[in-house]
Residue, then its C-alpha position, 0 to 999 in steps of 0.5 A: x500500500x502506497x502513502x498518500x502525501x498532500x502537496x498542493x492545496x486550492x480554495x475559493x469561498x467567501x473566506x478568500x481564496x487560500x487555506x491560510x485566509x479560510x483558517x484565519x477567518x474560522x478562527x476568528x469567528x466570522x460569518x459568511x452569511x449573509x440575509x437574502x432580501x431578492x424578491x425571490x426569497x421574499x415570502x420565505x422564513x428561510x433567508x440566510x445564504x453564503x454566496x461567494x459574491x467577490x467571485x471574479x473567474x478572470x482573476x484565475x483564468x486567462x488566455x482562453x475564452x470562458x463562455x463555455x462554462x459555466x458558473x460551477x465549471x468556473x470556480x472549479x477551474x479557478x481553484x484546479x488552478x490554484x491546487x496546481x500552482x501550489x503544488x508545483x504543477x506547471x503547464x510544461x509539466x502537466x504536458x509529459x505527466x497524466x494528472x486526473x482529477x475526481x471531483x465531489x459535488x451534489x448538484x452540479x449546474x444546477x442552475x444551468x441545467x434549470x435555465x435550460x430548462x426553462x428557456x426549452x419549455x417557455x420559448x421553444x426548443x430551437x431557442x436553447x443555447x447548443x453551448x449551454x447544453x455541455x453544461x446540463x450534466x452532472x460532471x460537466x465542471x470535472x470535464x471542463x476543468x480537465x479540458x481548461x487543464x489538460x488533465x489526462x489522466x481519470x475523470x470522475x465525478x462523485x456524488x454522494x449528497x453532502x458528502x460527495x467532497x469527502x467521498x471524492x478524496x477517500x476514492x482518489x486516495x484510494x486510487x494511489x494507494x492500490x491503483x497506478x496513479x501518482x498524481x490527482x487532484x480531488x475535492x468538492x464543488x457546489x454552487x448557491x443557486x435559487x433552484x438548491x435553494x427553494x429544494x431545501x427550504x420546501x424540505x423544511x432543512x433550512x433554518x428559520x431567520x430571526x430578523x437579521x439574523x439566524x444563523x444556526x448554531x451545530x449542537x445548540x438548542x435553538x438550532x432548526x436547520x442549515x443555511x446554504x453556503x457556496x465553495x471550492x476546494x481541491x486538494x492535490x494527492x500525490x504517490x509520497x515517493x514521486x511527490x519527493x522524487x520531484x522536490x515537492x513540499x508535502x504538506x500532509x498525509x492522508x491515512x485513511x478513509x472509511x463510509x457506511x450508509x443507512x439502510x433505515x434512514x428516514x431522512x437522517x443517518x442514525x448514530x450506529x451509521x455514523x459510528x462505523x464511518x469513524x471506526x472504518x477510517x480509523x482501522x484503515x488508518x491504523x489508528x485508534x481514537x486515542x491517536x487522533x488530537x481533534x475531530x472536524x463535525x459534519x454538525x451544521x445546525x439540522x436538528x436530528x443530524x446533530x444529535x446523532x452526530x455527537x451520540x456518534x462521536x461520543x460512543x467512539x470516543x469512549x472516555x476520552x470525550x474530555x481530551x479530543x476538542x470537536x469543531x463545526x465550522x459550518x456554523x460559520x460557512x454555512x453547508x457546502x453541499x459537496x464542497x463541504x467535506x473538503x473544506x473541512x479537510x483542508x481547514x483541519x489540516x490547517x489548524x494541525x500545521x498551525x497548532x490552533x483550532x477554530x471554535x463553533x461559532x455561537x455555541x454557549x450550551x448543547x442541547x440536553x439530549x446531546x452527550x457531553x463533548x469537549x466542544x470547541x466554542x472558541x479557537x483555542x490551542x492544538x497539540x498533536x498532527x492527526x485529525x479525523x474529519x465526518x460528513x454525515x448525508x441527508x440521504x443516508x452516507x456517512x463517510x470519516x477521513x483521518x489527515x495527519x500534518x507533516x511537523x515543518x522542520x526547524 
C-alpha cells in the first residue's frame, strides 16, 4: 500500500481564496452569511445564504475564452488552478505527466441545467443555447476543468449528497494507494443557486431567520436547520515517493478513509451509521481514537443530524470525550453541499500545521439530549498532527477521513 502525501492545496469561498485566509477567518469567528432580501426569497422564513459574491473567474483564468462554462465549471477551474500552482504543477509539466482529477459535488449546474430548462419549455426548443447544453450534466465542471487543464489522466465525478467532497478524496486516495496513479487532484464543488435553494427550504432543512439574523448554531438548542453556503476546494494527492522524487513540499498525509450508509434512514443517518464511518477510517488508518488530537463535525445546525452526530462521536470516543476538542465550522460557512467535506479537510489540516483550532461559532450550551463533548466554542490551542474529519448525508452516507500534518522542520 502506497502513502498518500498532500502537496498542493486550492480554495475559493467567501473566506478568500487560500487555506491560510479560510483558517484565519474560522478562527476568528466570522460569518459568511449573509440575509437574502431578492424578491425571490421574499415570502420565505428561510433567508440566510453564503454566496461567494467577490467571485471574479478572470482573476484565475486567462488566455482562453470562458463562455463555455459555466458558473460551477468556473470556480472549479479557478481553484484546479490554484491546487496546481501550489503544488508545483506547471503547464510544461502537466504536458509529459497524466494528472486526473475526481471531483465531489451534489448538484452540479444546477442552475444551468434549470435555465435550460426553462428557456426549452417557455420559448421553444430551437431557442436553447447548443453551448449551454455541455453544461446540463452532472460532471460537466470535472470535464471542463480537465479540458481548461489538460488533465489526462481519470475523470470522475462523485456524488454522494453532502458528502460527495469527502467521498471524492477517500476514492482518489484510494486510487494511489492500490491503483497506478501518482498524481490527482480531488475535492468538492457546489454552487448557491435559487433552484438548491427553494429544494431545501420546501424540505423544511433550512433554518428559520430571526430578523437579521439566524444563523444556526451545530449542537445548540435553538438550532432548526442549515443555511446554504457556496465553495471550492481541491486538494492535490500525490504517490509520497514521486511527490519527493520531484522536490515537492508535502504538506500532509492522508491515512485513511472509511463510509457506511443507512439502510433505515428516514431522512437522517442514525448514530450506529455514523459510528462505523469513524471506526472504518480509523482501522484503515491504523489508528485508534486515542491517536487522533481533534475531530472536524459534519454538525451544521439540522436538528436530528446533530444529535446523532455527537451520540456518534461520543460512543467512539469512549472516555476520552474530555481530551479530543470537536469543531463545526459550518456554523460559520454555512453547508457546502459537496464542497463541504473538503473544506473541512483542508481547514483541519490547517489548524494541525498551525497548532490552533477554530471554535463553533455561537455555541454557549448543547442541547440536553446531546452527550457531553469537549466542544470547541472558541479557537483555542492544538497539540498533536492527526485529525479525523465526518460528513454525515441527508440521504443516508456517512463517510470519516483521518489527515495527519507533516511537523515543518526547524
Amino acid at each position: 500500500m502506497k502513502r498518500v502525501a498532500i502537496t498542493g492545496i486550492g480554495v475559493i469561498t467567501s473566506f478568500g481564496d487560500s487555506p491560510a485566509a479560510l483558517h484565519s477567518t474560522l478562527c476568528n469567528g466570522e460569518n459568511a452569511s449573509y440575509r437574502l432580501d431578492l424578491c425571490e426569497w421574499a415570502n420565505s422564513d428561510s433567508r440566510q445564504g453564503g454566496q461567494i459574491a467577490s467571485f471574479q473567474p478572470e482573476t484565475y483564468l486567462q488566455g482562453k475564452p470562458l463562455r463555455q462554462l459555466d458558473r460551477t465549471g468556473r470556480i472549479v477551474a479557478s481553484v484546479a488552478k490554484l491546487a496546481l500552482e501550489n503544488s508545483g504543477w506547471t503547464p510544461e509539466m502537466l504536458q509529459q505527466h497524466d494528472v486526473g482529477l475526481v471531483l465531489g459535488t451534489m448538484f452540479s449546474s444546477m442552475h444551468t441545467i434549470a435555465a435550460f430548462d426553462r428557456h426549452g419549455l417557455t420559448q421553444g426548443p430551437s431557442y436553447v443555447s447548443p453551448m449551454d447544453f455541455a453544461n446540463t450534466v452532472l460532471n460537466a465542471a470535472a470535464g471542463q476543468t480537465a479540458i481548461w487543464h489538460n488533465l489526462r489522466a481519470i475523470n470522475s465525478t462523485i456524488s454522494a449528497g453532502t458528502t460527495s467532497g469527502l467521498m471524492a478524496l477517500g476514492y482518489a486516495s484510494d486510487l494511489i494507494r492500490y491503483g497506478g496513479y501518482t498524481a490527482l487532484l480531488a475535492g468538492g464543488a457546489d454552487e448557491f443557486c435559487f433552484e438548491a435553494w427553494c429544494g431545501f427550504e420546501r424540505a423544511g432543512l433550512l433554518c428559520k431567520s430571526k430578523g437579521h439574523c439566524g444563523f444556526p448554531i451545530p449542537f445548540s438548542a435553538g438550532r432548526s436547520g442549515f443555511a446554504l453556503g457556496e465553495g471550492a476546494a481541491l486538494l492535490m494527492f500525490e504517490e509520497w515517493e514521486a511527490a519527493q522524487e520531484r522536490g515537492a513540499s508535502i504538506l500532509g498525509e492522508i491515512r485513511g478513509h472509511g463510509s457506511s450508509y443507512d439502510l433505515t434512514h428516514n431522512s437522517d443517518c442514525g448514530p450506529e451509521t455514523i459510528n462505523r464511518a469513524m471506526k472504518a477510517a480509523l482501522n484503515d488508518s491504523h489508528m485508534s481514537p486515542g491517536d487522533i488530537s481533534c475531530l472536524s463535525a459534519s454538525a451544521n445546525g439540522s436538528v436530528m443530524a446533530d444529535r446523532n452526530e455527537a451520540l456518534a462521536i461520543h460512543a467512539l470516543l469512549n472516555g476520552s470525550t474530555d481530551s479530543i476538542p470537536v469543531t463545526a465550522i459550518k456554523s460559520m460557512l454555512g453547508e457546502a453541499l459537496g464542497a463541504s467535506g473538503t473544506l473541512q479537510a483542508i481547514d483541519l489540516l490547517e489548524s494541525l500545521r498551525s497548532h490552533t483550532l477554530p471554535g463553533i461559532r455561537g455555541l454557549e450550551s448543547h442541547e440536553r439530549e446531546i452527550p457531553e463533548l469537549h466542544f470547541c466554542r472558541k479557537k483555542q490551542p492544538l497539540f498533536g498532527h492527526s485529525g479525523l474529519v465526518n460528513s454525515v448525508g441527508i440521504d443516508g452516507n456517512a463517510c470519516s477521513l483521518v489527515v495527519s500534518a507533516i511537523p515543518e522542520r526547524n
